[in-house]
C-alpha positions in Angstrom: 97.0 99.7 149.2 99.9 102.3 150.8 101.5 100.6 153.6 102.8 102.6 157.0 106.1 103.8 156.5 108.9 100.5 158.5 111.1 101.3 160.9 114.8 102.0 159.5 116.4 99.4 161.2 114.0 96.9 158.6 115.1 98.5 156.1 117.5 96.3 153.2 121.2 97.8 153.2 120.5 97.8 149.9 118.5 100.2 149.6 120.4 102.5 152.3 123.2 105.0 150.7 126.5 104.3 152.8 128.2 107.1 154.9 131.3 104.6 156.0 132.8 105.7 152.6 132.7 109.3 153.9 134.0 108.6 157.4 134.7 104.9 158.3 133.3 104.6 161.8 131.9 106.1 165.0 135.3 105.7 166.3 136.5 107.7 163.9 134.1 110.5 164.1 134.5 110.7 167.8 138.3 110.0 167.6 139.4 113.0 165.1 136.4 115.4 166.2 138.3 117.2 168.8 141.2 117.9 166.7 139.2 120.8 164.7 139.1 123.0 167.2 142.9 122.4 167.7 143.7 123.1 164.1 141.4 125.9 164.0 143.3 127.3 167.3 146.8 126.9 165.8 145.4 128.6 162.6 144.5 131.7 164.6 147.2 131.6 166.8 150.0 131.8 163.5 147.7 134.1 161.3 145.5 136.5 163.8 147.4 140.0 163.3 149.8 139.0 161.1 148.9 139.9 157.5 151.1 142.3 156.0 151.7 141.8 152.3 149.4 139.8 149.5 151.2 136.6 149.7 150.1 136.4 153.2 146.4 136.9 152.3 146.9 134.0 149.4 148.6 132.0 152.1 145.9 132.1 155.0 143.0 131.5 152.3 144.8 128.1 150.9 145.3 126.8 154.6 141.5 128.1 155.7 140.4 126.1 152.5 142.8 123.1 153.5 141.1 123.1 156.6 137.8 123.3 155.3 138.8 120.7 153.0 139.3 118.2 156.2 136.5 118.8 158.3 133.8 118.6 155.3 133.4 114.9 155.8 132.9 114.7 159.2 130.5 117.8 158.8 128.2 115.8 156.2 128.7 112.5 157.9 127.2 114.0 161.2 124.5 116.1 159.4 123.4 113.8 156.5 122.4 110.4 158.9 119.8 112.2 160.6 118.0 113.3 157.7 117.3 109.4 156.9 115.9 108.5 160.5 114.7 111.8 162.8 114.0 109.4 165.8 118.2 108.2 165.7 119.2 109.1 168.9 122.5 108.0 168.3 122.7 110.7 165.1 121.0 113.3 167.3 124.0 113.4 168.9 126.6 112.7 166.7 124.5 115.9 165.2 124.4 118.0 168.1 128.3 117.5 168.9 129.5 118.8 165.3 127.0 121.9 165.5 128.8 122.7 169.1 132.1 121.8 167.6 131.1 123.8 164.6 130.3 126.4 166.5 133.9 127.0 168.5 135.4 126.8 165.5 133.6 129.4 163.5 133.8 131.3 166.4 137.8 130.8 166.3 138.3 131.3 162.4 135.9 134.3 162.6 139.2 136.9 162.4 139.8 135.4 158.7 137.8 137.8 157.0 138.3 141.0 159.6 141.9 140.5 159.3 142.3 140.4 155.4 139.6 143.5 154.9 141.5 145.1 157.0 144.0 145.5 154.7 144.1 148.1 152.1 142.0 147.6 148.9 145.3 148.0 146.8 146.4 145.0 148.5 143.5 142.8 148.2 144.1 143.7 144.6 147.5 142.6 144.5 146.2 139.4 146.1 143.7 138.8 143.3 146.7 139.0 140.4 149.0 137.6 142.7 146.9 134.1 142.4 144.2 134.2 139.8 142.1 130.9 141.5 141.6 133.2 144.4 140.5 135.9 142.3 136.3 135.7 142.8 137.1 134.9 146.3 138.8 137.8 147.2 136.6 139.9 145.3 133.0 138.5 147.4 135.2 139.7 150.3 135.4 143.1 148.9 131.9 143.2 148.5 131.0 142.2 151.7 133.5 144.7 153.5 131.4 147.5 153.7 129.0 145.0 155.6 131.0 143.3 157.9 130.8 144.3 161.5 133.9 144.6 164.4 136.0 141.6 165.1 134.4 141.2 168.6 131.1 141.2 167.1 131.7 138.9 164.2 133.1 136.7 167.1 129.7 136.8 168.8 127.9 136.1 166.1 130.4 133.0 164.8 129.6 131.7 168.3 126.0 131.5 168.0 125.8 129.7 165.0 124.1 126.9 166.7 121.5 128.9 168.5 120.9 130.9 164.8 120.6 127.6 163.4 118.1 126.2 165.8 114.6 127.2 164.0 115.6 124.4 161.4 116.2 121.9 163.8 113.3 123.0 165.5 111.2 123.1 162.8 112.4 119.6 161.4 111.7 118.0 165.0 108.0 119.4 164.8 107.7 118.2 161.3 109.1 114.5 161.3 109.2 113.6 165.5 106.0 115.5 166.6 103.4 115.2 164.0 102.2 111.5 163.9 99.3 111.5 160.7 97.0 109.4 162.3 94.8 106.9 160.1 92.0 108.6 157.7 88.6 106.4 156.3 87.1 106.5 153.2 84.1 104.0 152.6 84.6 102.4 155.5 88.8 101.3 154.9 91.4 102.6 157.2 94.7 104.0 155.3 98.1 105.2 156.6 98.9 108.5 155.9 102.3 110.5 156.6 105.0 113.0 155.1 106.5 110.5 153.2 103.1 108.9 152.0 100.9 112.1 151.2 103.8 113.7 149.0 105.0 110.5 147.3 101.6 108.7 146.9 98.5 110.6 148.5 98.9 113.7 146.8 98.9 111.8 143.6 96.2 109.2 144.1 93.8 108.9 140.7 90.8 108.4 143.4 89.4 111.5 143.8 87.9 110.4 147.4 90.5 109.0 148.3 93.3 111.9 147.6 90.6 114.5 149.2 90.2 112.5 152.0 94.0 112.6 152.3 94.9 116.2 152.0 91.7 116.9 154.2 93.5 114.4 157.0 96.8 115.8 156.5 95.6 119.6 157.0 93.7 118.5 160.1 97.0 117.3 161.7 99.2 119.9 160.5 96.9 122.3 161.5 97.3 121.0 165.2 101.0 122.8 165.2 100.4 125.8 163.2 101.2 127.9 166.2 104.9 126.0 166.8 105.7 125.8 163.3 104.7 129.6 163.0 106.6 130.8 166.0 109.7 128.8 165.3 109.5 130.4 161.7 109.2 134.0 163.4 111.7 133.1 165.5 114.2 132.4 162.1 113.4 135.6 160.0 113.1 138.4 163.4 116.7 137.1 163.6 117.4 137.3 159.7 116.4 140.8 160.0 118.5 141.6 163.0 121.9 140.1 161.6 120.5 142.5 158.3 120.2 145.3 160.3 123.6 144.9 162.3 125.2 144.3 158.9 123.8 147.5 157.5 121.2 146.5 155.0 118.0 147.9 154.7 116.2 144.6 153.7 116.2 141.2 154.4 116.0 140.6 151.1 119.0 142.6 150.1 120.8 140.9 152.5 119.9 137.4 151.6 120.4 138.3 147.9 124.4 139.2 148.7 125.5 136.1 149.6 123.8 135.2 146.1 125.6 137.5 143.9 122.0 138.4 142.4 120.6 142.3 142.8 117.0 142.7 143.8 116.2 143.1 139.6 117.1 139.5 138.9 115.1 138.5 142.2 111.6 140.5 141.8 111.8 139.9 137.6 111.6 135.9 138.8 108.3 136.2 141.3 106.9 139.0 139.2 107.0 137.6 135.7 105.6 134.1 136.6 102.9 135.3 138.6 101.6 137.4 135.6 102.5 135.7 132.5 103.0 131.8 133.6 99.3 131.7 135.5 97.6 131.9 132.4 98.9 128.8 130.8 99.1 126.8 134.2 95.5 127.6 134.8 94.6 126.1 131.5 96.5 122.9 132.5 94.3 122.8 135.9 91.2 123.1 133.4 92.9 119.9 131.8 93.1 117.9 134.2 89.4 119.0 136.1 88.0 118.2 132.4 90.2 114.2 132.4 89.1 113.5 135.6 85.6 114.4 135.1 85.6 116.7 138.1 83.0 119.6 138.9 85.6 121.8 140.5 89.1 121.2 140.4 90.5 122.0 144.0 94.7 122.6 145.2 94.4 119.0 146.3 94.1 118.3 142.6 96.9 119.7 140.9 99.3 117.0 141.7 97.1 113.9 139.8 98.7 112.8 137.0 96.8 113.8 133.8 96.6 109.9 132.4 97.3 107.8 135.9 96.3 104.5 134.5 99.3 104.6 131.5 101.7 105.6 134.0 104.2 102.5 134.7 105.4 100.8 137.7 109.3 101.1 137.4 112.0 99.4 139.4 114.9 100.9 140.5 117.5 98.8 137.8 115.1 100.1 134.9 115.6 103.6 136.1 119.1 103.3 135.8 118.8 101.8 132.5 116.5 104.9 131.2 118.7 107.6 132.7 121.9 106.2 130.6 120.0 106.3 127.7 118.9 110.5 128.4 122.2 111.1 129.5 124.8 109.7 127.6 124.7 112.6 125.3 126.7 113.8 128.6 130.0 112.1 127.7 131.3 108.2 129.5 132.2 110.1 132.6 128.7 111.2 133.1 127.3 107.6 132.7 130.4 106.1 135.1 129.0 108.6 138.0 125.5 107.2 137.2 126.5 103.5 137.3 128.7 104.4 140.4 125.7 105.9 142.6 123.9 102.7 142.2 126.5 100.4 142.6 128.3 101.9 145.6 125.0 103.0 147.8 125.4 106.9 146.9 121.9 106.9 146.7 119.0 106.2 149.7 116.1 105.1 148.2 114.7 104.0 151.7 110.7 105.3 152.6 111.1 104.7 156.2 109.0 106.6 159.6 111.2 109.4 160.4 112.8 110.4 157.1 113.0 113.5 155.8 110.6 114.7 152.7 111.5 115.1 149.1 114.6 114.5 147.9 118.3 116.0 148.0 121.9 115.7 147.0 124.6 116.2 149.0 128.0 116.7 147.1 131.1 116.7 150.0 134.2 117.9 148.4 136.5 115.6 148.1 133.8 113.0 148.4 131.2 111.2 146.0 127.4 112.6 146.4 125.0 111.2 148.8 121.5 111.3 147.2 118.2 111.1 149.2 115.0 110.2 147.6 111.8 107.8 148.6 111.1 105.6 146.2 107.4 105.1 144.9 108.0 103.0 141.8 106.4 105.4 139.9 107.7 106.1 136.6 108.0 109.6 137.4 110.6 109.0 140.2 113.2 108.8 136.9 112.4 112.3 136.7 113.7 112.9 140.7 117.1 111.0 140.0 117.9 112.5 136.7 117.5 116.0 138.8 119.5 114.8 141.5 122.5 113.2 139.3 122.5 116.6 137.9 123.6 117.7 141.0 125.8 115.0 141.4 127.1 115.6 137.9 127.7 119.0 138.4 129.5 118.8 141.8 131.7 116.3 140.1 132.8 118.2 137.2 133.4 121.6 139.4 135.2 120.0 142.5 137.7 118.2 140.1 138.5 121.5 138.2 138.2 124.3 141.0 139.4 124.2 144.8 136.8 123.8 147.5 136.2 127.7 148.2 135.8 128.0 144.3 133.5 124.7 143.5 129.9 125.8 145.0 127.9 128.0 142.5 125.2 130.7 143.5 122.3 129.1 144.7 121.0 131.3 141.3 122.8 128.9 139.2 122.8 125.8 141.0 119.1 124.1 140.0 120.2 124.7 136.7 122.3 121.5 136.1 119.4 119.2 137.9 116.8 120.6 135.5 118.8 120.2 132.7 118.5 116.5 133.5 115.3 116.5 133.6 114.5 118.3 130.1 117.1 115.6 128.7 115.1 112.7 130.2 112.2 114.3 128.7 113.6 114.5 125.1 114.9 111.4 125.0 111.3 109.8 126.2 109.5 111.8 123.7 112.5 110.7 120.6 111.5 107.0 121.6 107.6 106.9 120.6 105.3 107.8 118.4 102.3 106.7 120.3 100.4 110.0 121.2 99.8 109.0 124.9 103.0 108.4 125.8 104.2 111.5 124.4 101.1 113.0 126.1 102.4 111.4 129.4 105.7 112.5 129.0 105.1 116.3 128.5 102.6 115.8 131.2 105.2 114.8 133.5 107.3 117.5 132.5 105.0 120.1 133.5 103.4 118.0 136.4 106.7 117.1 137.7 109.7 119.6 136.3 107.6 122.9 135.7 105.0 122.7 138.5 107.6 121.7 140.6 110.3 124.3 140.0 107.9 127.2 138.0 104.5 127.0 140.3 105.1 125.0 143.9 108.9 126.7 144.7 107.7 130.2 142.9 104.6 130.1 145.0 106.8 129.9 148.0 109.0 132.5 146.8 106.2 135.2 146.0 104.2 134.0 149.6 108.4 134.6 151.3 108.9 137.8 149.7 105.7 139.1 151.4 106.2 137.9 155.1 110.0 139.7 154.8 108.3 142.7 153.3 106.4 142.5 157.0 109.2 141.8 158.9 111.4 145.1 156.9 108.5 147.0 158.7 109.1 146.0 161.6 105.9 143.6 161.8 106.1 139.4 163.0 104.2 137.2 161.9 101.7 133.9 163.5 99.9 131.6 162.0 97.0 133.3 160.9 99.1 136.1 159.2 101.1 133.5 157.8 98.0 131.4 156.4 96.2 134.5 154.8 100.1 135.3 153.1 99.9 131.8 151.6 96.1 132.0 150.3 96.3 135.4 148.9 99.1 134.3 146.6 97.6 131.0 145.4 94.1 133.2 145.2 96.2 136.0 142.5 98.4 132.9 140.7 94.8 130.4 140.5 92.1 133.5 140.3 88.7 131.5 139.7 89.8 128.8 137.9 90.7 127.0 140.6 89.4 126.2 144.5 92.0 127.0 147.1 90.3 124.5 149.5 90.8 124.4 153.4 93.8 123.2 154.2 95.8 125.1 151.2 97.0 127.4 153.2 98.8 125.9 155.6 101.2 124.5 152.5 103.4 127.3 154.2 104.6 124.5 157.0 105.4 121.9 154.5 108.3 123.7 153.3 112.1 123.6 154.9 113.3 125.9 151.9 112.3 129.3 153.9 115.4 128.3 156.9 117.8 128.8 153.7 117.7 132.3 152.7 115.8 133.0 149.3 116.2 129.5 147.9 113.1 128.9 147.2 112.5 131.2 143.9 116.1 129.7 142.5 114.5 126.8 141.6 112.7 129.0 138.3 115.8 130.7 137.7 118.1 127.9 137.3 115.1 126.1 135.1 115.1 129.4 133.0 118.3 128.9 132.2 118.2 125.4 131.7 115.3 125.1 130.0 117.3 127.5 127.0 119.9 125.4 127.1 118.4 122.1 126.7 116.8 123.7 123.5 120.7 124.6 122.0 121.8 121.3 123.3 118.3 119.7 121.0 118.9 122.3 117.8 123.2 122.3 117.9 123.9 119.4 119.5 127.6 118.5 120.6 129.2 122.2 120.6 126.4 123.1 123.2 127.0 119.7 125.4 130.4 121.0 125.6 129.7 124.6 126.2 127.4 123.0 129.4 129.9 120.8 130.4 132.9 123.8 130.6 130.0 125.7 132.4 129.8 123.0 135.3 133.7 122.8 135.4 133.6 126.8 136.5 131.9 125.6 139.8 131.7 129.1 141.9 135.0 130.5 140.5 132.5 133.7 138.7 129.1 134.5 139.0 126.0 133.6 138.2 125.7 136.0 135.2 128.8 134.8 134.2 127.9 131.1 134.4 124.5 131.5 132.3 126.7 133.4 129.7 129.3 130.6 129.1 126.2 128.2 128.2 125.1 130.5 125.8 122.2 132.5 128.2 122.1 136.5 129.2 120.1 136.5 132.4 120.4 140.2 132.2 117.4 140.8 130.6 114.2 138.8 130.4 114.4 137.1 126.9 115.3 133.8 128.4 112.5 133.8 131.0 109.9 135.2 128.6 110.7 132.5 126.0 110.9 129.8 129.0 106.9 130.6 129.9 106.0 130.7 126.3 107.8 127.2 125.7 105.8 125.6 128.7 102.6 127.3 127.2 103.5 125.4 124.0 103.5 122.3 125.6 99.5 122.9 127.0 98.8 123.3 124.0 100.8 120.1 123.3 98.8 118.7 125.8 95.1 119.7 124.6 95.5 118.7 120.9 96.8 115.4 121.9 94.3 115.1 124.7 91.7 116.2 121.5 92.9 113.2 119.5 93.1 110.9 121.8 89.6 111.3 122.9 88.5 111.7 119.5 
């Protein structure tokens, strides 16, 4: 039976990632804090006016960067705690106090970019050849010039950061302090129900009663704070689209899509192609499944069962490990040191404790080893989760060793590509190791249970449901909760059509979701598939001279852009080839799925 979710401070240090090794001690944090607003004050004070010639601009950027460089520990070491225990007063705080500090400081370092735009394009140019690491850097500013508002003004809006920021802490307090999931029956038994427990076990559950009754107790509660959740979401994109607005762009959208380095083309072929040509095949995998488990309809609480949940293995943590060096050694010795260095040295929190955050995450601090985030289930799928993560990791690692901080972060485009990539190598390597057609059958089901519905159908549905409520707000329009619930049911009623009941309860999947309080992330999680997806079948057909064409893409970090990136591993995102050949290679595996599903019955 699911057990309630402990407390964190029952939790086994084991099973706890360590943030000492980022910043030693709350001494330390409290200590050094105050000295960032200093720096940042003695920054402004030699550089604010000054810039003349090209070596200047090359100078200010490596000492902005160096200072960036300093204060990213003690930025992740206030904001990562918080995400493993919500009712941690003592990290609320430690929380709060960076977000002000952050805050002056922004506000302080705000006459960076004003000050070298205002110099003469010829200049900037100069700048570029002057120092070629610089070069991508100096050229997003020169995108962003015709965008970027008066000195006072970017000032203002520096200093606000923390009131900008707010809807995600407002909507996270709502989600993991306020909602408490009471108890739901089935049959006369009690069970616990949560975040945590719906999404890692509930939503899953083989018993049909017992998953329905689940959802259907989860909606009820989460309906409760539809209004909140739908006001503090408002309250986020009305000030999206004023920032827009002020900055000169005619769309959210096109605003969120800058920062990117993606045109509105790359962004609407992502939503538009999936819901037309993926829906097909996904609704014949929903027909799968209602058929397996013998059900009259098959509802939205369905989708997440596992098409064979009795061969799917209990797995412990060590025998993860041991799987994901196995996948991923065709990676290079380096790749499987990282891998044996998260789990030795707590990099990873594999905690499920009340008050943690949902899903899973990677944080990659430059300078700094990666902090992963996941709640363990001992499901067999959860070597799946870490294999995407350690992509992360892995990428991080390879960029932030080759490129300088400013330079190491990819487009949010690119950057599900590398976890992904994971993911289809775990999958390969499962399917190499057996003959026996249900395992194979449960690996590919994973793959599009776990990898594709994940990144190609849950995130895309997001992304089409997000693109709508900005299309609202560009007229001018808010949104509430009943706007917001009719946007979410109208997409899963065009993606599912008949085939599938979008049940009560559905559409609220909208406040489930902290994706929509970072800019268009949510539809990034297809693209970076597409292009990883492509390259895992090079990497499968050439072997070794496409590892190392991946592994030079990860080294480029943010230093071009994402049409670059895809290029170097072999991939031309400027057309749709590569996404058109990804949906017809997840419709292969359905029909993967229903011959072996034919012979296995048979």
């Amino acid at each position: 039976m699911v057990q309630s979710a402990p407390k964190r401070q029952d939790i086994p240090e084991n099973e706890q990632w360590d943030l000492t090794q980022l910043i030693a001690s709350e001494q330390q944090f409290n200590e050094v804090l105050p000295s960032f607003l200093t720096q940042a004050q003695a920054l402004e004070a030699k550089w604010h006016g000054q810039l003349q010639t090209a070596a200047d601009v090359i100078a200010l950027i490596k000492e902005y960067e160096d200072f960036h460089t300093t204060l990213t520990p003690y930025v992740e070491f206030a904001f990562l705690d918080p995400e493993t225990d919500a009712t941690n007063v003592v990290a609320e705080e430690r929380y709060a106090k960076m977000a002000q500090t952050l805050a002056k400081v922004n506000a302080t370092l705000s006459f960076v970019d004003n000050d070298i735009l205002a110099l003469s394009t010829e200049t900037l140019q100069q700048a570029q050849n002057l120092d070629a690491t610089y070069q991508h850097y100096v050229q997003r500013l020169l995108d962003r010039k015709a965008h970027l508002l008066h000195p006072a003004a970017e000032k203002t809006l520096a200093s606000l950061q923390e009131t900008i920021n707010s809807p995600y802490s407002l909507y996270n307090t709502t989600k993991l302090m306020d909602i408490q999931f009471p108890d739901f029956e089935v049959n006369g038994k009690r069970y616990p129900n949560s975040y945590n427990l719906f999404e890692g076990d509930w939503e899953v559950e083989d018993n049909t009663a017992l998953r329905r009754a689940a959802f259907d107790a989860f909606s009820a509660e989460l309906k409760k704070f539809e209004n909140t959740t739908a006001k503090t979401y408002n309250t986020h994109v009305t000030t999206e689209k004023t920032i827009a607005t002020l900055r000169g762009y005619d769309s959210v959208i096109d605003y969120l899509l800058a920062d990117q380095e993606v045109d509105r083309e790359l962004y609407n072929r992502q939503i538009d192609l999936i819901m037309k040509e993926l829906a097909p095949h996904m609704r014949r995998y929903a027909k799968l499944l209602q058929q397996t488990h013998g059900l009259e309809t098959i509802t939205v609480a369905d989708l997440k069962t596992s098409l064979d949940p009795e061969y799917e293995p209990a797995i412990t943590v060590e025998e993860s490990r041991d799987y994901l060096k196995k996948a991923l050694a065709i990676l290079g010795d380096d790749y499987l040191t990282m891998i044996d260095d998260a789990f030795d040295h707590r990099w990873i929190d594999f905690a499920q404790n009340e008050g943690k955050s949902t899903g899973a995450f990677c944080a990659s601090p430059y300078g700094n080893h990666s902090y992963i985030l996941i709640s363990w289930t001992s499901r067999m799928n959860e070597v799946f989760v870490l294999a995407h993560e350690l992509g992360h990791a892995g990428h991080f690692r390879n960029a932030q060793r080759e490129q300088t901080l400013f330079n190491s972060e990819s487009s949010t485009y690119f950057v599900e590509a590398p976890s992904t990539m994971n993911e289809m190598l775990m999958a390969n390597y499962l399917l190499k190791t057996s003959t026996d057609a249900r395992f194979k059958r449960w690996v590919i089901s994973t793959i599009i249970a776990r990898t594709y519905f994940h990144n190609f159908v849950t995130h895309l549905l997001e992304a089409a449901y997000q693109r709508k409520v900005y299309a609202l707000i560009d007229e001018g329009q808010s949104v509430n909760a009943s706007t917001l619930n009719q946007l979410f049911r109208s997409v899963l009623e065009e993606f599912w059509g008949e085939d599938v009941v979008i049940n009560e309860g559905a559409d609220l999947t909208w406040m489930r979701q902290p994706h929509y309080y970072m800019g268009l992330y949510s539809y990034t999680y297809s693209a970076g598939l597409t292009i990883s997806t492509q390259v895992s079948q090079r990497i499968l057909r050439e072997g070794e001279p496409a590892v190392k064409e991946w592994l030079e893409t990860l080294k480029l970090g943010g230093s071009v852009s994402p049409v670059e990136l895809a290029k170097t591993a072999g991939v031309d995102i400027t057309t749709d080839q590569p996404l058109k050949d990804t949906i017809a290679f997840i419709g292969g595996l359905v029909d993967q799925l229903e011959q072996l599903t034919n012979e296995i019955n048979d």
